[in-house]
C-alpha positions in Angstrom: 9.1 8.6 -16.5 7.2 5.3 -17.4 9.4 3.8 -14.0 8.4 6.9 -11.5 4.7 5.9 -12.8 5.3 2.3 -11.9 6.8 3.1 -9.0 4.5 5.7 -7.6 1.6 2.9 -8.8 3.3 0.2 -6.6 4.2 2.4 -3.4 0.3 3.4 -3.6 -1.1 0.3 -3.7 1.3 -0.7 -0.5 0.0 2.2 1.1 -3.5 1.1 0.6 -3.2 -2.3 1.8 -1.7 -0.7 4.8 -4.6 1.6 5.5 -7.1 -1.6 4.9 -4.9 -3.1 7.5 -4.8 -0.4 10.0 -8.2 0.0 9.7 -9.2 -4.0 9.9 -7.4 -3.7 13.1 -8.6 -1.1 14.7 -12.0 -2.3 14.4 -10.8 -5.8 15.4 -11.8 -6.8 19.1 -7.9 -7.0 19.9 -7.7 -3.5 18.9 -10.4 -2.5 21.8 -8.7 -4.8 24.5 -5.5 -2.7 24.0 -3.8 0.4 26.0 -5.1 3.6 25.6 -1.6 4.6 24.0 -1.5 2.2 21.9 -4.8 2.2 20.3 -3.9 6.4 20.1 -0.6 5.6 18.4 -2.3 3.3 15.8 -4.8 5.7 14.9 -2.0 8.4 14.5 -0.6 5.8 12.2 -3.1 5.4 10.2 -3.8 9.0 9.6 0.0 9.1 8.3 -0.9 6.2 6.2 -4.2 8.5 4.8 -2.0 11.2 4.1 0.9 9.5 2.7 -1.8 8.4 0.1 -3.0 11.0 -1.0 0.8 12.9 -1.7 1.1 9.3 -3.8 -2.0 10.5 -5.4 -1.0 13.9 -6.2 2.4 12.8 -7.4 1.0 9.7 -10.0 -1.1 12.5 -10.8 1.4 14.4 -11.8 3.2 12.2 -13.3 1.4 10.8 -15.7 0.3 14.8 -16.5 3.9 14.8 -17.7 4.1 11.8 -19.6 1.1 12.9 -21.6 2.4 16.6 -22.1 6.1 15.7 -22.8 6.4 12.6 -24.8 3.1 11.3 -25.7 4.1 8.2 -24.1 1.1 7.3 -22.2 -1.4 4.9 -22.5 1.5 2.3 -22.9 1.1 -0.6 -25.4 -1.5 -2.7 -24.2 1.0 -6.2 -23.2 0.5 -9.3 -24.7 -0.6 -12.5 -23.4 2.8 -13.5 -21.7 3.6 -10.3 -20.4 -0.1 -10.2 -18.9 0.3 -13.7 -17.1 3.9 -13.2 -16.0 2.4 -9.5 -14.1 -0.3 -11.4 -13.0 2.1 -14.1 -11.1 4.2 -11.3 -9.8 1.0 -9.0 -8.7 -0.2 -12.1 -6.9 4.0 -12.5 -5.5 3.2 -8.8 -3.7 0.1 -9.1 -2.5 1.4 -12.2 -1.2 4.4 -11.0 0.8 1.9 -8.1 2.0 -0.3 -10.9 3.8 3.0 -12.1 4.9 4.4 -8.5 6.6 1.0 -8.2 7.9 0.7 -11.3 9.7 4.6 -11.2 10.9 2.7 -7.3 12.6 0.5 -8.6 14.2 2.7 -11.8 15.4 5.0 -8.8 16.9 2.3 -6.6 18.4 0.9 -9.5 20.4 4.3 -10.8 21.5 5.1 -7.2 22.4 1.6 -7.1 24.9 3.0 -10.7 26.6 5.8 -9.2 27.5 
């Protein structure tokens, strides 16, 4: 139960960098120079992305309603110093590679409109 927490956590905060994205974009002056179906399709996208967030939301929700009903396992124990650093490096790692798949999007969106 402790993993689908972590797991739901993780998939929501992708899903909210993508939104920040999407929405950094669409008020970006690329955004307005594009096609009418494009610019319709990103918005589309983005709604999905809005919606996606808040089933995440709902689900962590419920999950960590069942961790506190069945097993009494939640708040987990507060990590110590090691454990603290070592997340921080690998939060840091993610929000790294999300930069990353960002810019490799937008690399791919403009080659798309050259060709």
């Amino acid at each position: 139960a402790l993993a689908d927490s972590a797991s739901c956590r993780q998939q929501l905060l992708n899903v909210e960098a993508d939104i920040a994205t999407a929405r950094s974009f669409s008020q970006s002056l690329t955004f307005s120079s594009l096609a009418d179906d494009i610019k319709s399709r990103t918005l589309q996208d983005l709604a999905q992305l809005e919606r996606q967030r808040e089933e995440l939301k709902a689900s962590r929700d419920q999950i960590i309603h069942n961790l506190i009903k069945d097993d009494n396992s939640w708040p987990p124990i507060p990590l110590s110093d090691s454990q603290d650093k070592e997340l921080a490096k690998h939060n840091q790692l993610l929000k790294d590679v999300e930069h990353l798949k960002v810019q490799i999007d937008s690399i791919n969106l403009l080659l798309r409109k050259l060709d």
